[in-house]
N, C-alpha and C positions, 0 to 999 in steps of 0.2 A: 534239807536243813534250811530252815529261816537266815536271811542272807542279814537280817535289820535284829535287835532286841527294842521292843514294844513298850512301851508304858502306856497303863490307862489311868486320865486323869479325871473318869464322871464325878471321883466320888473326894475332890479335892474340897477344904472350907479356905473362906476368905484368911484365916490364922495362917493358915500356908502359903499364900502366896510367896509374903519375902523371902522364904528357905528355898520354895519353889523357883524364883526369878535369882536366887543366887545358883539355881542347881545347872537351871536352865543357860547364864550364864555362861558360866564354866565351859558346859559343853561345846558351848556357839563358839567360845574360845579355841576348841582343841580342834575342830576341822566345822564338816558338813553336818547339819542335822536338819532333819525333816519332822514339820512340823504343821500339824493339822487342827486347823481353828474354825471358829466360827465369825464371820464376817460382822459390821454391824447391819447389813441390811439381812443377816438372816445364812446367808450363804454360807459353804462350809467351804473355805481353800486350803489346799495341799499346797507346804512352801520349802524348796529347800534354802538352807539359812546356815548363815556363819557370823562369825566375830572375829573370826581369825586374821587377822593381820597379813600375813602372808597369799591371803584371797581373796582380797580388797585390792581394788585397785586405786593408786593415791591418786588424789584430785590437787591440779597447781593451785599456789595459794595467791590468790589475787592482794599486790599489794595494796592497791588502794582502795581497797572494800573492806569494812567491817565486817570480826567474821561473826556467824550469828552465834548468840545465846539463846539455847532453851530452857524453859523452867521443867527440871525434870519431874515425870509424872511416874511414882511407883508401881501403877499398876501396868503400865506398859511399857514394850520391849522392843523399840527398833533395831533391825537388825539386816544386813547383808543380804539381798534375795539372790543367790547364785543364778538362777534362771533367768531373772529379771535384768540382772546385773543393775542394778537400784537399790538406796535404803527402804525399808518397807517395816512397819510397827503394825504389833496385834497386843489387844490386852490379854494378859495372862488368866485371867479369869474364865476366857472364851477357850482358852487350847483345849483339845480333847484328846490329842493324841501328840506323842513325842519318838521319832524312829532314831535311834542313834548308830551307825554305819558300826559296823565290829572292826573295819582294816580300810585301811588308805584307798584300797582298791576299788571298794564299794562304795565308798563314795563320789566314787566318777561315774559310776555305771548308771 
């Protein structure tokens, strides 16, 4: 039995992104997910990735530093690298593949 359920995203159009990037979202929200894009030099990386609050590790907040502002850019999705333990951003456009863990457990493994 498939330990992941699968989506394939070849045959996504540009209309889809925002439903796509709220779906995507969501997920990043509820724990681990794995997620397979393609680079901009070409490359294709495999990323585990969350949003989850609880899997983030907080950073102190420096008082006498401005904290920064981004101009948010909708086509892209930063996001948690579990592996990395770093923010890490891919444009949605680029994802090819989305693995979502089925139970707590496989997402450690």
């Amino acid at each position: 039995m498939d330990k992941f359920k699968s989506v394939n995203l070849q045959t996504m159009e540009a209309d889809d992104l925002p439903q796509f990037r709220q779906w995507l979202s969501g997920m990043l929200k509820l724990g681990i997910v794995t997620v397979t894009f393609a680079k901009s030099d070409g490359t294709v990386r495999e990323m585990r990735a969350t949003l989850d609050g609880t899997l983030i590790p907080t950073q102190p907040i420096k008082e006498d530093v401005e904290p920064k502002t981004r101009k948010v850019n909708a086509d892209v999705l930063a996001v948690w690298s579990v592996d990395d333990g770093g923010w890490r951003s891919f444009r949605l456009d680029r994802v090819q593949r989305v693995q979502l863990a089925l139970s707590a457990e496989q997402q450690h493994e």
